[in-house]
C-alpha atoms as a printed R data frame, in Angstrom:
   type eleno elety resid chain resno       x        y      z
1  ATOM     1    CA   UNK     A     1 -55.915 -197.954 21.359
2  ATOM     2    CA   UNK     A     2 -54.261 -195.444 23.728
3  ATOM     3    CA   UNK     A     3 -50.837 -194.552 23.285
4  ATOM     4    CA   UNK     A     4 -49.160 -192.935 25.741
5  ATOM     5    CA   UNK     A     5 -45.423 -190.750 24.936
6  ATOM     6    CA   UNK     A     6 -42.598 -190.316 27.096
7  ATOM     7    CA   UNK     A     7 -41.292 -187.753 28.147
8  ATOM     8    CA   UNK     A     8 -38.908 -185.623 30.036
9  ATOM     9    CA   UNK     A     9 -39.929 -183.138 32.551
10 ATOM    10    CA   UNK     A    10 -38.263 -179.329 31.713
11 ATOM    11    CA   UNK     A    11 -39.679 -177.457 34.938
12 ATOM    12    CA   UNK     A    12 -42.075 -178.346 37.346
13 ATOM    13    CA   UNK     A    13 -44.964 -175.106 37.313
14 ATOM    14    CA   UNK     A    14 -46.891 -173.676 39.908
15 ATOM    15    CA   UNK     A    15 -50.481 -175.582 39.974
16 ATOM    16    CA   UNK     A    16 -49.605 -179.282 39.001
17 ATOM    17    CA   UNK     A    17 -48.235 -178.522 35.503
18 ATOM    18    CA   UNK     A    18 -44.714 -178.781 33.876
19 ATOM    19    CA   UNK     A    19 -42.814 -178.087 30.582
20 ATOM    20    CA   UNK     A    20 -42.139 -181.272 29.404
21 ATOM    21    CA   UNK     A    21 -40.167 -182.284 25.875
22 ATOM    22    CA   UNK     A    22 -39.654 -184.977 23.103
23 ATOM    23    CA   UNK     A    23 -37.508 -184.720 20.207
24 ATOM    24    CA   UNK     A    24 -36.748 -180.823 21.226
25 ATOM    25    CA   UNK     A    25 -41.226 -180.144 21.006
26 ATOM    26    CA   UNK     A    26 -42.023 -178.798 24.960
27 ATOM    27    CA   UNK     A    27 -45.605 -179.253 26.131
28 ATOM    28    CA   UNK     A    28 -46.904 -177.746 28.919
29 ATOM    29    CA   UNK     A    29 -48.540 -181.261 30.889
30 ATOM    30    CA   UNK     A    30 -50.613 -181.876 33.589
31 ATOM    31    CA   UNK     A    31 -48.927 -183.373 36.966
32 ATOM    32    CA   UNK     A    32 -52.047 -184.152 38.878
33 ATOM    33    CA   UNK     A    33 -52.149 -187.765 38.596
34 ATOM    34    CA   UNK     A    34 -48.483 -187.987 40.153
35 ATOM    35    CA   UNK     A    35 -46.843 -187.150 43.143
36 ATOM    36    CA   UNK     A    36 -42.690 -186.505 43.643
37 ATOM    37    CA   UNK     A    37 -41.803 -185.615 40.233
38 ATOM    38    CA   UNK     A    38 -38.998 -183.064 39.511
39 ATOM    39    CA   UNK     A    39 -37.179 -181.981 36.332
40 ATOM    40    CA   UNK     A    40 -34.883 -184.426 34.550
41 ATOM    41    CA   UNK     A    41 -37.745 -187.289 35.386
42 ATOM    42    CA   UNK     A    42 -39.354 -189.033 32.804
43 ATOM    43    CA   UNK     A    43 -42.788 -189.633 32.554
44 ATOM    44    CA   UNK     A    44 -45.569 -191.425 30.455
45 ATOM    45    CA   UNK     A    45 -47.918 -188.546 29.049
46 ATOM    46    CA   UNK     A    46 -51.470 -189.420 27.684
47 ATOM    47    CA   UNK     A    47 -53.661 -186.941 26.723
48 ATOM    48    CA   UNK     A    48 -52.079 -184.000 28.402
49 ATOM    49    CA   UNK     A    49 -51.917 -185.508 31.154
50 ATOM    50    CA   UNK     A    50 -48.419 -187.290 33.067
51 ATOM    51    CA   UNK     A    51 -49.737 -191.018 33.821
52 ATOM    52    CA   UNK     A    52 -46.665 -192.538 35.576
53 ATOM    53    CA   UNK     A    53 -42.748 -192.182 36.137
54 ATOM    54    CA   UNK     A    54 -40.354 -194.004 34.400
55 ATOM    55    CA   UNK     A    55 -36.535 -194.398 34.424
56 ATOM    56    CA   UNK     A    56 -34.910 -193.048 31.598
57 ATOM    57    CA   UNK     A    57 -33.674 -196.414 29.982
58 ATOM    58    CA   UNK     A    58 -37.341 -197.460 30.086
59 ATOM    59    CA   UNK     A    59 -38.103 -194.073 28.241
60 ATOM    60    CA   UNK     A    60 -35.921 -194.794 25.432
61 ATOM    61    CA   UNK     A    61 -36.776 -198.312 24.814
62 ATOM    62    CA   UNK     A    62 -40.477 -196.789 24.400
63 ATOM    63    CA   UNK     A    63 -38.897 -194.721 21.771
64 ATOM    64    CA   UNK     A    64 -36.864 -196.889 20.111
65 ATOM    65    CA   UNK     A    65 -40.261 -199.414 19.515
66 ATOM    66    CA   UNK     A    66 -42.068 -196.436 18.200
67 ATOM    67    CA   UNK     A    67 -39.748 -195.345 16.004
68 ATOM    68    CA   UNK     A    68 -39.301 -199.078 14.850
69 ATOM    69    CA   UNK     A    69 -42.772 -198.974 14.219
70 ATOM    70    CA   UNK     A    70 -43.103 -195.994 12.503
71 ATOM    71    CA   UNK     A    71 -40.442 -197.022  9.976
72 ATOM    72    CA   UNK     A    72 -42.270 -200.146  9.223
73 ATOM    73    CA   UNK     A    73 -45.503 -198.203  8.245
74 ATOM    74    CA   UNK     A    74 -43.786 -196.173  6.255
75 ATOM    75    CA   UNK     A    75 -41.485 -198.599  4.367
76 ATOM    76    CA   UNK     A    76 -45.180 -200.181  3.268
77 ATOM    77    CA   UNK     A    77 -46.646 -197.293  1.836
């Protein structure tokens, strides 16, 4: 299974690559599978790599399952 995290673009970087960020941790990420993204988008990032755009409502619904999820694993151990 592939997960993929979003996340919000910092700065765009010379040579398809941003700084991008998720719970205040900044990657540097790979644009080159996207086109028209600027800073304050948010974006699906798999692998190092920035797989699609989403709105920011979208973003946080993501997170809000994965955190959901994450407390039910741990509430079982």
């Amino acid at each position: 299974m592939c997960i993929a995290w979003p996340m919000c673009i910092k700065e765009v970087l010379p040579g398809k690559e941003c700084i991008a960020e998720l719970d205040g941790i900044s990657r540097k990420v790979s644009l080159r599978l996207l086109d028209g993204v600027q800073a304050g988008d948010h974006v699906l990032v798999h692998a190092g790599y920035a797989i699609e755009k989403i709105d920011p409502a979208a973003a946080q619904e993501q997170l809000n399952i994965m955190e959901e999820l994450k407390q039910n694993i741990t509430s079982k151990n």
